[in-house]
PDB file of N, CA, C, O and CB in Angstrom:
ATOM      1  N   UNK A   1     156.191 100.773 116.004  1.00  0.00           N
ATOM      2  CA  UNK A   1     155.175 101.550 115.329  1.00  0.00           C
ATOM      3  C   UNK A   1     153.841 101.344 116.045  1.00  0.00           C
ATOM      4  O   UNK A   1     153.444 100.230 116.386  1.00  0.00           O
ATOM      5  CB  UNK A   1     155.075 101.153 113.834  1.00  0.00           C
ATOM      6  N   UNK A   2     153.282 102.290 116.219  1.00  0.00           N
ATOM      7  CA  UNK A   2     151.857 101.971 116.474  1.00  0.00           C
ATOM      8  C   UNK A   2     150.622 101.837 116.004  1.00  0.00           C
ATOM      9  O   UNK A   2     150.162 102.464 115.051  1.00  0.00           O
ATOM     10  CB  UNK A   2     151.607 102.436 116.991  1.00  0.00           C
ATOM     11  N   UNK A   3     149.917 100.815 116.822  1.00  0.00           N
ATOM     12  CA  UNK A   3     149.007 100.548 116.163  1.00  0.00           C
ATOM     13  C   UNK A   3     147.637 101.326 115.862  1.00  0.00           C
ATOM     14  O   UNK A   3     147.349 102.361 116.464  1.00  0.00           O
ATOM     15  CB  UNK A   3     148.884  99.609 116.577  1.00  0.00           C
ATOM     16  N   UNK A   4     146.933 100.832 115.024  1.00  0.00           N
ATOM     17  CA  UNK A   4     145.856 102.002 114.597  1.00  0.00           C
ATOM     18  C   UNK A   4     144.507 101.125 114.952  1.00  0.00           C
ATOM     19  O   UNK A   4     144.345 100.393 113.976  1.00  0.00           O
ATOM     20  CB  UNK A   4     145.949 102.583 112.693  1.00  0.00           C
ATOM     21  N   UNK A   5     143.805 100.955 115.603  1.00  0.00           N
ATOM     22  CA  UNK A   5     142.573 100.319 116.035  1.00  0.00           C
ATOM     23  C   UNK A   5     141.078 101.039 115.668  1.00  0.00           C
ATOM     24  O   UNK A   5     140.420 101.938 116.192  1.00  0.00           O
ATOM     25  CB  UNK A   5     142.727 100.207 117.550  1.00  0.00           C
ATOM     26  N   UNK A   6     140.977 100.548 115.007  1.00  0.00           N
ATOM     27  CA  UNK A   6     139.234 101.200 114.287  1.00  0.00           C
ATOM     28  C   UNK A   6     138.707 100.073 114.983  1.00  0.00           C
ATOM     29  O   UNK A   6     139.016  98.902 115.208  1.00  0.00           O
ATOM     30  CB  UNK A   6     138.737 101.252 112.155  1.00  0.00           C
ATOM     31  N   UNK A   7     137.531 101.108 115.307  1.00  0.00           N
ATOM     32  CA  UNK A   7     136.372 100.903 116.107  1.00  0.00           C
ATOM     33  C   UNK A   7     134.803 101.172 115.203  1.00  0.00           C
ATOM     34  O   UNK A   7     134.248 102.198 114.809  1.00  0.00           O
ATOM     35  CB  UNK A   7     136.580 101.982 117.419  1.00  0.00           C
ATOM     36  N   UNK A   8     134.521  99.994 115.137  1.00  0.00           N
ATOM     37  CA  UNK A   8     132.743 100.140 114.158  1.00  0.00           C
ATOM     38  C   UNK A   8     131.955  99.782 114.632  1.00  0.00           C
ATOM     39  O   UNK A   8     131.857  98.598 114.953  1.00  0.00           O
ATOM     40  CB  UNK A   8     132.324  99.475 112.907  1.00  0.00           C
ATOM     41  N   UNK A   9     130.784 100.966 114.943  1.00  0.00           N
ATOM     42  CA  UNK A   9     129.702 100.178 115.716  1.00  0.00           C
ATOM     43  C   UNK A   9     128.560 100.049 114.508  1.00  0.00           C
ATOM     44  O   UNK A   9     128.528 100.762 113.505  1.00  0.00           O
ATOM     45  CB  UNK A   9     129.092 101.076 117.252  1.00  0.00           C
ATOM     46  N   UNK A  10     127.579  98.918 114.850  1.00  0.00           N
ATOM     47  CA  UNK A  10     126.687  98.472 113.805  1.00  0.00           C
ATOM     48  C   UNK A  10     125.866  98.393 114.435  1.00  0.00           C
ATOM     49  O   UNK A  10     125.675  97.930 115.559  1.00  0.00           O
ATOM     50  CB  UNK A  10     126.835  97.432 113.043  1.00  0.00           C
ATOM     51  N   UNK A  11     124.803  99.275 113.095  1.00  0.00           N
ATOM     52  CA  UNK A  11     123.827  99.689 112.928  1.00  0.00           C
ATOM     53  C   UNK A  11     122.467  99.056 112.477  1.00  0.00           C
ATOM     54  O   UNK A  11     122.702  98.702 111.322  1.00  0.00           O
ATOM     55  CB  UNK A  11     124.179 100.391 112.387  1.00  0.00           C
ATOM     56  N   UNK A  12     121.815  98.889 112.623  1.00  0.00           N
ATOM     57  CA  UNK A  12     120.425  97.905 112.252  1.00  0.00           C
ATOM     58  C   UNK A  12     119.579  99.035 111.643  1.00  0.00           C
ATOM     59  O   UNK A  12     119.199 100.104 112.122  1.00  0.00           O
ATOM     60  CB  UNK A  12     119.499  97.045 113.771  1.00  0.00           C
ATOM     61  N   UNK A  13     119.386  98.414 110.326  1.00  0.00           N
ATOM     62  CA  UNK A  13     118.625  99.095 109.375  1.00  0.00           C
ATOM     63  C   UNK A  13     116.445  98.266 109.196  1.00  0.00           C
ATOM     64  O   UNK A  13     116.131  97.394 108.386  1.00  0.00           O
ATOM     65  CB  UNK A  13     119.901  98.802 107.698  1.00  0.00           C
ATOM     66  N   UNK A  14     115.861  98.666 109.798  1.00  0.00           N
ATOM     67  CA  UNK A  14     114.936  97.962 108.957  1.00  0.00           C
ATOM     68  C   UNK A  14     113.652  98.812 108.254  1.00  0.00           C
ATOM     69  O   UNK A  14     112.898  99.694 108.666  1.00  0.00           O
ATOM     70  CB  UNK A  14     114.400  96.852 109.845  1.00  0.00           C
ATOM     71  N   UNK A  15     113.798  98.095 106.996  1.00  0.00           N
ATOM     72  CA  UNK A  15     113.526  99.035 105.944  1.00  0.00           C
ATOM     73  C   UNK A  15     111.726  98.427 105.835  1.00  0.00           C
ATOM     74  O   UNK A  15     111.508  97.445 105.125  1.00  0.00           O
ATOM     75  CB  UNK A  15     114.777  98.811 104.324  1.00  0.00           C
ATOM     76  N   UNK A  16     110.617  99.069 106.549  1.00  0.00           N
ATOM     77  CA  UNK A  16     109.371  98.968 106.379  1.00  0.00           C
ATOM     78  C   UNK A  16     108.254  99.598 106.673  1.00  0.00           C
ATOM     79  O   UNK A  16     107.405  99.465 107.555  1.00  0.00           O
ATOM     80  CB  UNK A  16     109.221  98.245 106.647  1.00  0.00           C
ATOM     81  N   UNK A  17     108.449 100.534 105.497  1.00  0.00           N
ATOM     82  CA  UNK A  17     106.972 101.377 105.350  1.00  0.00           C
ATOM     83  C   UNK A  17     107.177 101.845 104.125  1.00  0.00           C
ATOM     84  O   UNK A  17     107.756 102.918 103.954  1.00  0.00           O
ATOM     85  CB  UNK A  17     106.583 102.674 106.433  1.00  0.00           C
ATOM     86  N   UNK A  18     106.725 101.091 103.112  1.00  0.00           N
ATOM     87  CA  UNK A  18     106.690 101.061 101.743  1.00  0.00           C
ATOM     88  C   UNK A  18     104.679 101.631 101.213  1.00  0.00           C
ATOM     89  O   UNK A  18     103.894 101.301 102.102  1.00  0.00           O
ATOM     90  CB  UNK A  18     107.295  99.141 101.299  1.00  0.00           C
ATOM     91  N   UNK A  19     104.274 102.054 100.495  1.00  0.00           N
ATOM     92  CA  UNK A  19     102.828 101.860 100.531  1.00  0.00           C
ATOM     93  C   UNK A  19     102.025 100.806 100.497  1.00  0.00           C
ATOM     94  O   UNK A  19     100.870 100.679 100.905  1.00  0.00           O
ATOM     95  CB  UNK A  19     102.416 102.364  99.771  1.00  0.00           C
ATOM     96  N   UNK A  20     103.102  99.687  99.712  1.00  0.00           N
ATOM     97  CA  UNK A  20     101.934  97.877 100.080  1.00  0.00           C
ATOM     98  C   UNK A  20     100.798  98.242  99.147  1.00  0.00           C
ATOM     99  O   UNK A  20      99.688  97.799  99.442  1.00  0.00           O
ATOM    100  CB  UNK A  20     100.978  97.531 102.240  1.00  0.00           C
ATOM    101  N   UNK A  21     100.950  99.151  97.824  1.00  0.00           N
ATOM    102  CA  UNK A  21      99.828  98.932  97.267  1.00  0.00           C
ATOM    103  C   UNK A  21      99.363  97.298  96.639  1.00  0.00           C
ATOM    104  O   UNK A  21      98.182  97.087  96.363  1.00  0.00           O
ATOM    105  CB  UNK A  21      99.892  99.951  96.281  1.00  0.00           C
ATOM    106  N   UNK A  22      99.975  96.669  96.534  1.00  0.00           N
ATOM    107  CA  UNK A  22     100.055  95.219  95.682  1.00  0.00           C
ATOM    108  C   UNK A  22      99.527  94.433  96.715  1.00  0.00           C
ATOM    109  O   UNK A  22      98.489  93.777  96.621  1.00  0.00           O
ATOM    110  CB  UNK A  22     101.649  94.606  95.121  1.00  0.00           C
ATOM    111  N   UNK A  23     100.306  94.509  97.778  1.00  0.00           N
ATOM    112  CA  UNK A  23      99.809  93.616  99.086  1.00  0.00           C
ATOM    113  C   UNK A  23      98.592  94.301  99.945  1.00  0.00           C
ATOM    114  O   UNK A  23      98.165  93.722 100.944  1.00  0.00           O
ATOM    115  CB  UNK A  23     101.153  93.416 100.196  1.00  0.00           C
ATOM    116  N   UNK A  24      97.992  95.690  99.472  1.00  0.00           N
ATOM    117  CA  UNK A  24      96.597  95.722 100.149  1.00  0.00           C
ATOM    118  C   UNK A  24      96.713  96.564 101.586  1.00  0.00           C
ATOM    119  O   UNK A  24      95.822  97.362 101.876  1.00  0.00           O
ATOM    120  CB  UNK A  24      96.048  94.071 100.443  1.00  0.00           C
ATOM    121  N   UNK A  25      97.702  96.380 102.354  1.00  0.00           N
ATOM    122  CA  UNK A  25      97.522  96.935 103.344  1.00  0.00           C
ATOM    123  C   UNK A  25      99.033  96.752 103.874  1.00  0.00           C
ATOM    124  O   UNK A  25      99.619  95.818 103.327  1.00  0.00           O
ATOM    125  CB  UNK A  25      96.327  96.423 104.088  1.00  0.00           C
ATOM    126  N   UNK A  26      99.943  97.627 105.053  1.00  0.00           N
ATOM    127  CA  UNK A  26     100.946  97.944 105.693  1.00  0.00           C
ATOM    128  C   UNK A  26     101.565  96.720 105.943  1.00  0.00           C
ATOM    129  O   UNK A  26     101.140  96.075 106.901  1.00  0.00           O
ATOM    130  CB  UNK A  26     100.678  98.701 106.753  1.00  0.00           C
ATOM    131  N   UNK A  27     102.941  96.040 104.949  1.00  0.00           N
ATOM    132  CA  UNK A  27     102.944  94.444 105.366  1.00  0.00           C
ATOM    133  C   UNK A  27     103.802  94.829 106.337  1.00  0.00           C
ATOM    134  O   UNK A  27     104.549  93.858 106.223  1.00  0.00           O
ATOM    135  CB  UNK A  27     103.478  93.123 104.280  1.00  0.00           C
ATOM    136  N   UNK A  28     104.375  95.569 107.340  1.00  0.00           N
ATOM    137  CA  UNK A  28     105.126  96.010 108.573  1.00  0.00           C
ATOM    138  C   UNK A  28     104.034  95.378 109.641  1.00  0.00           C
ATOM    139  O   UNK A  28     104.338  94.741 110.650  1.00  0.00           O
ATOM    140  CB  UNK A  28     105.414  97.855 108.691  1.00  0.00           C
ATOM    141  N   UNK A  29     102.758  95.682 109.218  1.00  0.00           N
ATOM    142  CA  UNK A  29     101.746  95.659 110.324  1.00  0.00           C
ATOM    143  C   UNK A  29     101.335  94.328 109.917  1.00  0.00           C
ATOM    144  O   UNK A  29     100.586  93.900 110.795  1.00  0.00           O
ATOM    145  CB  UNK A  29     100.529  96.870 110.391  1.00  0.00           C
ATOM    146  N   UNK A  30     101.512  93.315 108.810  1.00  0.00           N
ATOM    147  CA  UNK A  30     101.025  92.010 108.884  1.00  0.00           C
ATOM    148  C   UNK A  30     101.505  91.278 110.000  1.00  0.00           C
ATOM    149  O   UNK A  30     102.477  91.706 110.623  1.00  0.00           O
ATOM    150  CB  UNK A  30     101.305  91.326 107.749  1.00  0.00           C
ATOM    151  N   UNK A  31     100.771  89.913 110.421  1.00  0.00           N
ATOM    152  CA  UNK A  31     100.946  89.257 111.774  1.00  0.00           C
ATOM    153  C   UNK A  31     101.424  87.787 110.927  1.00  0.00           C
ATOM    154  O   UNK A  31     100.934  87.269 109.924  1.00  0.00           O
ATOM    155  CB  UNK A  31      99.305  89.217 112.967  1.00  0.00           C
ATOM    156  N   UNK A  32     102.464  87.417 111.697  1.00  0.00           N
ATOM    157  CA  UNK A  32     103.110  85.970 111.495  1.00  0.00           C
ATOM    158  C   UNK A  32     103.286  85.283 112.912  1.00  0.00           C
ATOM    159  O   UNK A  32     104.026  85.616 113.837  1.00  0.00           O
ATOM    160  CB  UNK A  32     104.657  86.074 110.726  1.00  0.00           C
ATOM    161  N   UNK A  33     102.316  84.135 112.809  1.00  0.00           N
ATOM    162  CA  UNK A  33     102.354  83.434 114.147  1.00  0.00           C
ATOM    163  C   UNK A  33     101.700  84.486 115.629  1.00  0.00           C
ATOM    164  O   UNK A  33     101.780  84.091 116.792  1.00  0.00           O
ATOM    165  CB  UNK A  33     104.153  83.009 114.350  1.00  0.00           C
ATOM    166  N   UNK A  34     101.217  85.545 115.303  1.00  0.00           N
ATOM    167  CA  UNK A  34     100.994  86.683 116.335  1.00  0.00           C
ATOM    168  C   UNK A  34     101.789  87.529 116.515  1.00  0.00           C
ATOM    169  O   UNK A  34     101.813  88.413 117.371  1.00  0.00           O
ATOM    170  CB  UNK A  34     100.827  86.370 117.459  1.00  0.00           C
ATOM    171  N   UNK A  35     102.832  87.170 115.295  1.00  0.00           N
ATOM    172  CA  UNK A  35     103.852  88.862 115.996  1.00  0.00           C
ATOM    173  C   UNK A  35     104.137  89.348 114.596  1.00  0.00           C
ATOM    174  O   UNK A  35     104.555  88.642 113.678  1.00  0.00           O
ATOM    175  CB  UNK A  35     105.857  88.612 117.142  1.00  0.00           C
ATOM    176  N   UNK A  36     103.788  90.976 114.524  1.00  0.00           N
ATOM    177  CA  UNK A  36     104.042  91.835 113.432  1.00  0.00           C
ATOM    178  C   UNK A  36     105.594  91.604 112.750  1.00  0.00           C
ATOM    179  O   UNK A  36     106.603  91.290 113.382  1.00  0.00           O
ATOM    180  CB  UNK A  36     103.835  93.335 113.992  1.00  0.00           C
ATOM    181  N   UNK A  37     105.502  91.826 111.410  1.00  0.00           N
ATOM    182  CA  UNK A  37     106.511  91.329 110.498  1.00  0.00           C
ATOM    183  C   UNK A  37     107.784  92.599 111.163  1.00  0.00           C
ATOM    184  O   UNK A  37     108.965  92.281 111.303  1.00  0.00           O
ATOM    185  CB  UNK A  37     105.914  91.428 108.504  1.00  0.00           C
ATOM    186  N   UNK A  38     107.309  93.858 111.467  1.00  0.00           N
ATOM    187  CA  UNK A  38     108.326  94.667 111.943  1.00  0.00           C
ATOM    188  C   UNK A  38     109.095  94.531 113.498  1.00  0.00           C
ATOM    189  O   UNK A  38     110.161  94.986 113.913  1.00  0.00           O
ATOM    190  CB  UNK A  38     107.717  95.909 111.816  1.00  0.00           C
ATOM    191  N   UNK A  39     108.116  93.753 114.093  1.00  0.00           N
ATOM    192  CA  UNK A  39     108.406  93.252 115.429  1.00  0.00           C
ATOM    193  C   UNK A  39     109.553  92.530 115.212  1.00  0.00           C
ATOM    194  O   UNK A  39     110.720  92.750 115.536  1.00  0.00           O
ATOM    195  CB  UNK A  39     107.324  92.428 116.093  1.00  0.00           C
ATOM    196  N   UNK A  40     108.932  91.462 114.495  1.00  0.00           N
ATOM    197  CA  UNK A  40     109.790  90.143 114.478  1.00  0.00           C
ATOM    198  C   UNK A  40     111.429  90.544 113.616  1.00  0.00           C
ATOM    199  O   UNK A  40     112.480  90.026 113.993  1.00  0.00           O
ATOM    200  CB  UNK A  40     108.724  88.762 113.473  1.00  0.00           C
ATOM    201  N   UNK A  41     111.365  91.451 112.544  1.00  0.00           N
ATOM    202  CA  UNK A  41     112.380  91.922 112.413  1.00  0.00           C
ATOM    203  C   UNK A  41     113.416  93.163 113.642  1.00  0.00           C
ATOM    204  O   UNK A  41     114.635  93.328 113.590  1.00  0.00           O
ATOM    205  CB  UNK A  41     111.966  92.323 111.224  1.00  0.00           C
ATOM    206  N   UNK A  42     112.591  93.746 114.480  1.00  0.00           N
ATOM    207  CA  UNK A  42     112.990  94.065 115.360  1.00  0.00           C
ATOM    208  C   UNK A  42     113.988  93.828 116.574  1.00  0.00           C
ATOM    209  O   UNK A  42     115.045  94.372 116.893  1.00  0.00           O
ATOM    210  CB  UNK A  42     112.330  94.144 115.445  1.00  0.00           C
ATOM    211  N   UNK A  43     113.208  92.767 117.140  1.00  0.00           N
ATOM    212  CA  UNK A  43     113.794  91.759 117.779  1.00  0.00           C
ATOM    213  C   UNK A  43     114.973  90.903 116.839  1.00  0.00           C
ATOM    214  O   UNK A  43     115.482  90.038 117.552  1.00  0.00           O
ATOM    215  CB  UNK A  43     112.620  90.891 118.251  1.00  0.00           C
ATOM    216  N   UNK A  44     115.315  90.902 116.004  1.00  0.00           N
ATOM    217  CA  UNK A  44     116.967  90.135 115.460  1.00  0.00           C
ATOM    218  C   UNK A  44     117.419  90.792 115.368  1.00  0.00           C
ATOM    219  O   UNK A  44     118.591  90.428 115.460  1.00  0.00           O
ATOM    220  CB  UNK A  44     117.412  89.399 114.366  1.00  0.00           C
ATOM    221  N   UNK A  45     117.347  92.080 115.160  1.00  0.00           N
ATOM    222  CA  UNK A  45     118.266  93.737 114.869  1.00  0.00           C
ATOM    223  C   UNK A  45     118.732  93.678 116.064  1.00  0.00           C
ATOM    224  O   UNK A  45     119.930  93.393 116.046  1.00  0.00           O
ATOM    225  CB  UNK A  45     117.392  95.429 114.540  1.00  0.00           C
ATOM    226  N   UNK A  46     118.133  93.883 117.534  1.00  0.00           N
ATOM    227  CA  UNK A  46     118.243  94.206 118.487  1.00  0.00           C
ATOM    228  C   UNK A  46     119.149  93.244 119.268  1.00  0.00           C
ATOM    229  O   UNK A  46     119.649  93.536 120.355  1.00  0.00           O
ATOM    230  CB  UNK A  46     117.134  94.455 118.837  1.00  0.00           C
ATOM    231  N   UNK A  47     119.316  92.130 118.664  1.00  0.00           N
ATOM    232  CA  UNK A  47     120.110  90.773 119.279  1.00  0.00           C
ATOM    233  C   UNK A  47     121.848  91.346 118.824  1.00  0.00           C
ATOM    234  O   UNK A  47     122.874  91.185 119.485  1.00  0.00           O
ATOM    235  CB  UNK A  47     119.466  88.858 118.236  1.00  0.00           C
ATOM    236  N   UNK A  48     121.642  92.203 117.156  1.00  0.00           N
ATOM    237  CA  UNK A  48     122.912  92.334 116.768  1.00  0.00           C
ATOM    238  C   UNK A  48     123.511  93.681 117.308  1.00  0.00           C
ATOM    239  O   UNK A  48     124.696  93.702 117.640  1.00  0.00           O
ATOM    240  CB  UNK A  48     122.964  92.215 115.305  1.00  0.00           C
ATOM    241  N   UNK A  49     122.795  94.714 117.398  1.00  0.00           N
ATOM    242  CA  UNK A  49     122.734  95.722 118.138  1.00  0.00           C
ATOM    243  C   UNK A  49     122.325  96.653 118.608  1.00  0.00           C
ATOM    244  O   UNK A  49     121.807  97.310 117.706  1.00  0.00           O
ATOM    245  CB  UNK A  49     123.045  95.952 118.097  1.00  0.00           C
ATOM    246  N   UNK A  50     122.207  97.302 119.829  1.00  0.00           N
ATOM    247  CA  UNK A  50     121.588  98.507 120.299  1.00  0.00           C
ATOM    248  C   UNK A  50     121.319  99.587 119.538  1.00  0.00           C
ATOM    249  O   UNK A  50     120.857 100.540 120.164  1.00  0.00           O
ATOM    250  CB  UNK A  50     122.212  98.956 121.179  1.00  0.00           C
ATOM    251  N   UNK A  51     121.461  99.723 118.429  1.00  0.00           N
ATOM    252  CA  UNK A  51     121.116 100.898 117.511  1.00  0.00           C
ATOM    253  C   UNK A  51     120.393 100.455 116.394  1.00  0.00           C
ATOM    254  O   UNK A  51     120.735  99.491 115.709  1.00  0.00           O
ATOM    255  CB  UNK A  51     122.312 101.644 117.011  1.00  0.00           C
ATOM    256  N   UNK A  52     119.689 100.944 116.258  1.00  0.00           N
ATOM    257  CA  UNK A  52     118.599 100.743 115.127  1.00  0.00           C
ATOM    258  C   UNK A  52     117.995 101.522 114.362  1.00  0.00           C
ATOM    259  O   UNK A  52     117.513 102.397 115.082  1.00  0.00           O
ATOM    260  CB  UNK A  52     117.703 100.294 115.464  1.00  0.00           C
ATOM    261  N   UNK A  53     117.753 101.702 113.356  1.00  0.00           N
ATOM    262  CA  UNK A  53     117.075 102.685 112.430  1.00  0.00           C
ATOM    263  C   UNK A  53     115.935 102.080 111.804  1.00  0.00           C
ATOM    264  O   UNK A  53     116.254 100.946 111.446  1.00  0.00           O
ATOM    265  CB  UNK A  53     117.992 103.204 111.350  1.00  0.00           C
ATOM    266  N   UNK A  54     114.794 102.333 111.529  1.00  0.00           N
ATOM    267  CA  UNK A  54     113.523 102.390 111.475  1.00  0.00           C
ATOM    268  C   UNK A  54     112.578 103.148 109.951  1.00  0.00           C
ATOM    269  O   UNK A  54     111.610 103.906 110.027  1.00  0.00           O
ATOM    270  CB  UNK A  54     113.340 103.111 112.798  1.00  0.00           C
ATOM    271  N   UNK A  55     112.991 102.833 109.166  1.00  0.00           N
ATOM    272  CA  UNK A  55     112.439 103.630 108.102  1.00  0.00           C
ATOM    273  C   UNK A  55     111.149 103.490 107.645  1.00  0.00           C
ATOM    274  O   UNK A  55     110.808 102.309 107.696  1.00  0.00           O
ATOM    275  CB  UNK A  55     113.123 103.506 107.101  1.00  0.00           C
ATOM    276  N   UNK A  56     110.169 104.329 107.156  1.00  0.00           N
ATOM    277  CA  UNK A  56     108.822 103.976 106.841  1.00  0.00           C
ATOM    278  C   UNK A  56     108.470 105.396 106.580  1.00  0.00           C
ATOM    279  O   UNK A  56     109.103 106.446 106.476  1.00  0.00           O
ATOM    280  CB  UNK A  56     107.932 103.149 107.991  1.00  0.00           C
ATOM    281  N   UNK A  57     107.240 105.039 106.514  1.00  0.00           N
ATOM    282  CA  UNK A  57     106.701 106.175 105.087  1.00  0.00           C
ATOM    283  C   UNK A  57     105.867 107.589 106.172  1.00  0.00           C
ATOM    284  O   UNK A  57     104.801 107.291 106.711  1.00  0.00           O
ATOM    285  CB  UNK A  57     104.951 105.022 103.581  1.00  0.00           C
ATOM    286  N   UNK A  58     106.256 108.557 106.321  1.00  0.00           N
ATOM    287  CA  UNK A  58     105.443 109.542 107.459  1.00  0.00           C
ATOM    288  C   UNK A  58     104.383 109.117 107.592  1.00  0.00           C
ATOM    289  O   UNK A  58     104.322 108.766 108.771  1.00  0.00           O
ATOM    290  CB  UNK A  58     105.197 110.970 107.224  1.00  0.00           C
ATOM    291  N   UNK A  59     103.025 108.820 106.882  1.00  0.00           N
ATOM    292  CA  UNK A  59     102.024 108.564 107.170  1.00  0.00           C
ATOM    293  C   UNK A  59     101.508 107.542 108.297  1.00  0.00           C
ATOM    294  O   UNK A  59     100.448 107.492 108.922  1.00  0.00           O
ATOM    295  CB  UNK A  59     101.730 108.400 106.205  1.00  0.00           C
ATOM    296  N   UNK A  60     102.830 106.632 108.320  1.00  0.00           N
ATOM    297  CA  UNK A  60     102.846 104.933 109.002  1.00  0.00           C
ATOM    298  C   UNK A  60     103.096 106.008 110.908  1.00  0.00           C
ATOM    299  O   UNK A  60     102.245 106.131 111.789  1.00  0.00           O
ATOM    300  CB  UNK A  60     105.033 103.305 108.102  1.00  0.00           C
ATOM    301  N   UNK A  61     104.215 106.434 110.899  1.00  0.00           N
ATOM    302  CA  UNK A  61     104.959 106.630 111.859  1.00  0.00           C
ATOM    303  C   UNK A  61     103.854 106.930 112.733  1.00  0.00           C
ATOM    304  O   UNK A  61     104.286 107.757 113.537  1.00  0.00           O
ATOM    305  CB  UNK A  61     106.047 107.576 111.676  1.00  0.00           C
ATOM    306  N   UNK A  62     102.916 106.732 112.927  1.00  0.00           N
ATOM    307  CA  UNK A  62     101.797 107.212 114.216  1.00  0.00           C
ATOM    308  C   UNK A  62     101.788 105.710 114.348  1.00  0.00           C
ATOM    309  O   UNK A  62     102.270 105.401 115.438  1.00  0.00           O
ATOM    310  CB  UNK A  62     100.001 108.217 113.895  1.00  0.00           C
ATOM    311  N   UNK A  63     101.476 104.826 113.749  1.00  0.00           N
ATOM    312  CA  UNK A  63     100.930 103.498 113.577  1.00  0.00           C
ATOM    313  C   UNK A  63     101.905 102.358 114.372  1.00  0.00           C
ATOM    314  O   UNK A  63     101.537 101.392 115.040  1.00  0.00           O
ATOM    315  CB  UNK A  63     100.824 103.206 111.933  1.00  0.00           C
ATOM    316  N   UNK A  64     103.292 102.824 114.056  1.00  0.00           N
ATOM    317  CA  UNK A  64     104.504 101.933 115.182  1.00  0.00           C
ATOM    318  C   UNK A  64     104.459 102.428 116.283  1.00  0.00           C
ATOM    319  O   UNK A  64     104.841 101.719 117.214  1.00  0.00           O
ATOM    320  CB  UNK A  64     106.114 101.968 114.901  1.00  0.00           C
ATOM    321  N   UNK A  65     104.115 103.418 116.494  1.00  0.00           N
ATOM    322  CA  UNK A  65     103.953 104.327 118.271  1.00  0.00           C
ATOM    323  C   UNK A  65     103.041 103.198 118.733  1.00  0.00           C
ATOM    324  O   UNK A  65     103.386 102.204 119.373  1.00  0.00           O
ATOM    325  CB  UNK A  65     102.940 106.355 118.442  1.00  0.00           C
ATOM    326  N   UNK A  66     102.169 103.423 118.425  1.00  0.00           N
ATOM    327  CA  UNK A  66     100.680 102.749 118.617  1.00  0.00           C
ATOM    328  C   UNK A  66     101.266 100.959 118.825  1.00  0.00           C
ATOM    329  O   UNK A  66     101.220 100.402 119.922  1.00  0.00           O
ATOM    330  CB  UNK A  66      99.399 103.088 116.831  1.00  0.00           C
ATOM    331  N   UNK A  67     101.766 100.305 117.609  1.00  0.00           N
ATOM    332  CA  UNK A  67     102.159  98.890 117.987  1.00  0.00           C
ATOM    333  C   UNK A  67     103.634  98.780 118.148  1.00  0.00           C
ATOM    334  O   UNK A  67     104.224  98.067 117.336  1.00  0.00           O
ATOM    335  CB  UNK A  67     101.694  97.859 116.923  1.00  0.00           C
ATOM    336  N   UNK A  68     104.432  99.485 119.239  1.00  0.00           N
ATOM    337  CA  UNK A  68     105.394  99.362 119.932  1.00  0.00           C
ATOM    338  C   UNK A  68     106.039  97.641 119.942  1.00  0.00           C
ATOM    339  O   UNK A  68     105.364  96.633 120.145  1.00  0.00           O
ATOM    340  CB  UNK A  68     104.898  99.968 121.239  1.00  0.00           C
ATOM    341  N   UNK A  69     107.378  97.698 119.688  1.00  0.00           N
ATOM    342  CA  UNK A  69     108.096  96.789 120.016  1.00  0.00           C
ATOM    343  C   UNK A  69     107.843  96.163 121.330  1.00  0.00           C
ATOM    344  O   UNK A  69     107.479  96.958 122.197  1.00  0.00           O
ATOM    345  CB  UNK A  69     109.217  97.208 119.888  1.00  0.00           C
ATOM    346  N   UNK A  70     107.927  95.184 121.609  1.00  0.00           N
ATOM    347  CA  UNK A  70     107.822  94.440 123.304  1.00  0.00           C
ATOM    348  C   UNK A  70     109.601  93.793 123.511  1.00  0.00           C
ATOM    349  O   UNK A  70     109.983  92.709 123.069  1.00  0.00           O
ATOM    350  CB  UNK A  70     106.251  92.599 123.346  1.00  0.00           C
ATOM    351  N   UNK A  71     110.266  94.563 124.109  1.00  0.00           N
ATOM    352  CA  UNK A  71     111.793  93.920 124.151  1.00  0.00           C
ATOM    353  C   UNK A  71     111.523  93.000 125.224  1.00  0.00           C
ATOM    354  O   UNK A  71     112.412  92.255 125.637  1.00  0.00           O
ATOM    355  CB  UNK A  71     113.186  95.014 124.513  1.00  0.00           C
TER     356      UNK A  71
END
């Protein structure tokens, strides 16, 4: 009989561009140790895999152009 081999590739979700009314300002764009909270989640996504998804609020999306990931 043959075999049936599924193949799953994984996906990196990171979920940040919320409005932050409570916290005051974009906590994607807060700095820990010098590197943005979306960076730093960036970079571990990217360790698990080449695909990534990026969610945040339209208004933000000019604002990650602007502070680009550093791979």
């Amino acid at each position: 009989m043959d075999e049936v081999i599924a193949v799953f590739r994984m996906v990196g979700a990171i979920l940040a561009g919320g409005e932050s009314r409570r916290f005051g300002s974009p906590k994607a764009f807060a700095k820990q140790n010098g590197v943005y909270f979306f960076n730093a989640r960036l970079k571990r996504c990217v360790h698990l895999s080449k695909n990534y998804i990026l969610s945040a609020i339209r208004r933000l999306w000019h604002a990650f152009n602007k502070k680009q990931a550093k791979k």
